[in-house]
Every structure is written in C-alpha cells, then in structure tokens.
FIVOBA-373775 format. One record per residue: residue number from 0; z, x, y of N, C-alpha, C in turn; residue in three letters. Coordinates in steps of 0.05 Angstrom, whole numbers. Example, Ala and Ser with C-alpha at 12.3 -4.5 7.8 and 13.67 -1.06 7.14 Angstrom:
# residues 2
(rec 0 (156 264 -114) (156 246 -90) (156 264 -66) "ala");
(rec 1 (142 257 -45) (143 273 -21) (157 258 1) "ser");
This chain:
# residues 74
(rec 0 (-64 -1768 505) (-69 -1749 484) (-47 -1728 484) "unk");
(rec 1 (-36 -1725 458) (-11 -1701 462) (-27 -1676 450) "unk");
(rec 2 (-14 -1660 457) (-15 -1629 465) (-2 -1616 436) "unk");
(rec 3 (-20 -1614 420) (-12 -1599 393) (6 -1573 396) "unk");
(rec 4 (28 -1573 378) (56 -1559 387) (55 -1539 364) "unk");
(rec 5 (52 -1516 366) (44 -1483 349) (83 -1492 334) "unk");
(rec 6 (72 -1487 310) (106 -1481 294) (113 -1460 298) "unk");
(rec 7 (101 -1430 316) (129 -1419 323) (131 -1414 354) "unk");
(rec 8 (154 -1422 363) (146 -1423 389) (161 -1406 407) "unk");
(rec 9 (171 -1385 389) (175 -1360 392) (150 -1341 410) "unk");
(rec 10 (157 -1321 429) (130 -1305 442) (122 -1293 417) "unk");
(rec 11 (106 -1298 401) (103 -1270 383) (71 -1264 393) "unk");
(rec 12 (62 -1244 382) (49 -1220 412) (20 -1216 392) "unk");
(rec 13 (-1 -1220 394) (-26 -1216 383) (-39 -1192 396) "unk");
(rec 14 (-54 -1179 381) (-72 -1161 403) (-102 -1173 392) "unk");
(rec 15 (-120 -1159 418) (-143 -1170 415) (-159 -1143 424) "unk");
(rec 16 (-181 -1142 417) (-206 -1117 426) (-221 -1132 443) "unk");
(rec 17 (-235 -1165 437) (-251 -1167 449) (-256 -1193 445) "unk");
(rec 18 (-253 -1209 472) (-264 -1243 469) (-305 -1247 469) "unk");
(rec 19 (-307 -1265 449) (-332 -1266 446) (-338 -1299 455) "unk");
(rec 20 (-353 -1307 474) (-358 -1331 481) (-380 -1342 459) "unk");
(rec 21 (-382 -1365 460) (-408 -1385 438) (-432 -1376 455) "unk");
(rec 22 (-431 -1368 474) (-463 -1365 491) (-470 -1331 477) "unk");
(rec 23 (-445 -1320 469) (-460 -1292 462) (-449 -1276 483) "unk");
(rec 24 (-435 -1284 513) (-425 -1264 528) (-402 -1246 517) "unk");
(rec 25 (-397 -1228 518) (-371 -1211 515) (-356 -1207 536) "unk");
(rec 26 (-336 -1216 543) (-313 -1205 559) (-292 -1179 541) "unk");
(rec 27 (-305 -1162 550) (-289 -1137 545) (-258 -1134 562) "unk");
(rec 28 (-232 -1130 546) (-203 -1138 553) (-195 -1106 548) "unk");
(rec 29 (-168 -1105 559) (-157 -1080 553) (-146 -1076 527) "unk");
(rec 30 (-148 -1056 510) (-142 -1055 486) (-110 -1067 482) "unk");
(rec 31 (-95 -1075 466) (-71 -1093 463) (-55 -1106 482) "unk");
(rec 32 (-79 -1114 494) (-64 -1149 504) (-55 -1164 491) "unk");
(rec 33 (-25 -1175 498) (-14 -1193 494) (-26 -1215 499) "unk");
(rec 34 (-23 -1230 469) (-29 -1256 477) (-7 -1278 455) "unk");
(rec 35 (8 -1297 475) (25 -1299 473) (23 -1331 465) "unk");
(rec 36 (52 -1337 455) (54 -1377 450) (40 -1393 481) "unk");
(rec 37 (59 -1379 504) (43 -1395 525) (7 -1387 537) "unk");
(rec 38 (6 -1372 532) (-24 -1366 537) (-37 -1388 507) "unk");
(rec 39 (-35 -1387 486) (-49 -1408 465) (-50 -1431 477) "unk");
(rec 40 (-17 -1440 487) (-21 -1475 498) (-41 -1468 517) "unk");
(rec 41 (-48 -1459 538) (-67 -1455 557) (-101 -1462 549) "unk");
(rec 42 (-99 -1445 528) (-127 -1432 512) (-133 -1470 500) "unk");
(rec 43 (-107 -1479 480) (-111 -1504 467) (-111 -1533 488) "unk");
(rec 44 (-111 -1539 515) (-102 -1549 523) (-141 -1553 540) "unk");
(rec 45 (-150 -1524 543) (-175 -1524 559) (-198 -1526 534) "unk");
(rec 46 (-188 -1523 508) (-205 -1534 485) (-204 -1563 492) "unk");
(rec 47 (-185 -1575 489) (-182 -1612 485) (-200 -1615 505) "unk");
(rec 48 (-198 -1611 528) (-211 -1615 559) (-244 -1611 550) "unk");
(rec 49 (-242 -1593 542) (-281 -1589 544) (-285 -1606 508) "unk");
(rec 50 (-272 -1611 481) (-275 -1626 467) (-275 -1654 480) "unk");
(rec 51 (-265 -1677 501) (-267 -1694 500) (-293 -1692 524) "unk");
(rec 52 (-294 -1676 535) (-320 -1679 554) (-347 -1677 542) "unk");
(rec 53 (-355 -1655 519) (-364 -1665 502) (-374 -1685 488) "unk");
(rec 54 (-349 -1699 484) (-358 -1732 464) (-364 -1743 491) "unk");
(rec 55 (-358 -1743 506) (-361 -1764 527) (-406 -1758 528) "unk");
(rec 56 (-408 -1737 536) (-436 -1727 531) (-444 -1745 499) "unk");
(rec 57 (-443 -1729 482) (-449 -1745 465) (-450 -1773 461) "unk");
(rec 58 (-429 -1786 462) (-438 -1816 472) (-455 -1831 500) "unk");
(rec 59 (-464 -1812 515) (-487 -1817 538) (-507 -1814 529) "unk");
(rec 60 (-516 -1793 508) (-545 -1786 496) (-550 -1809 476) "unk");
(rec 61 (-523 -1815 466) (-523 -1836 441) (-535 -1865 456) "unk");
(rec 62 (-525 -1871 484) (-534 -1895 491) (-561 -1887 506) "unk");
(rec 63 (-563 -1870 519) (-592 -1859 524) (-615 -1872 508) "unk");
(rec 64 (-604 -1857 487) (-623 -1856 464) (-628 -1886 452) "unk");
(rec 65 (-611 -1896 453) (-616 -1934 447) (-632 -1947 465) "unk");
(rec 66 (-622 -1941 493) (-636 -1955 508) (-670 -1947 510) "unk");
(rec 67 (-677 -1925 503) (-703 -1919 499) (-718 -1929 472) "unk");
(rec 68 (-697 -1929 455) (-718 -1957 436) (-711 -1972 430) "unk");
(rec 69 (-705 -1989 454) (-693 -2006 461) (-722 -2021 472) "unk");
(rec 70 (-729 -1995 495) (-752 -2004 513) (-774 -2003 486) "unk");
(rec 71 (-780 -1980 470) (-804 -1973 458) (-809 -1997 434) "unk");
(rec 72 (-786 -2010 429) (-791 -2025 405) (-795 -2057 413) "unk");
(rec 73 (-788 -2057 442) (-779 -2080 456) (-807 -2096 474) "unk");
C-alpha cells in the first residue's frame, strides 16, 4: 500500500487550538502549534493503519455473522 504524497511538500505551518478525538476526548495543545508536511505523513500513515485494521474487523463480524446462520438456518 503506498503512502499518499500531499502536493505541497513544502513545511507550510498550520495552527491548531484543539484536537478533538471520535470518542469525544479533547486533547488541549498549545495555542499555534505547528503542524507541519512531516507531522501529516505521520497523522496519514496511522489513519491507513487503523483504516485497514478496521476492515479487517469488519470482515470477522461479516464471517461471524454467516457462520451463525449458517448454524440457525442449517
């Protein structure tokens, strides 16, 4: 799997107030942090990682789920 490549790959410098996780936690950051081209590959790289672990889940529940009416219909 290749590693999707940002078109500019220049440091250019983001600020942020505040990362918000999917669970609802807040990690409170120092006001204008840099966040930079190499910090994204980082960020995009531990997306792919937990996206294909994911499907991998998903296709366990998927065969789970067969094999139980599998039994129930069987």
């Amino acid at each position: 799997m290749s590693t999707p490549q940002p078109e500019d790959v220049d440091s250019e410098v983001h600020e942020l107030d505040e990362i918000v996780t999917t669970t609802g936690d807040v990690d409170v950051v120092e006001e204008e942090t840099h966040f930079t081209s190499a910090s994204a590959h980082v960020l995009i790289r531990e997306i792919m990682v937990c996206n294909r672990d994911l499907e991998k889940i998903k296709e366990n529940i998927n065969d789970v789920q067969q094999k139980m009416k599998n039994i129930f219909d069987g």
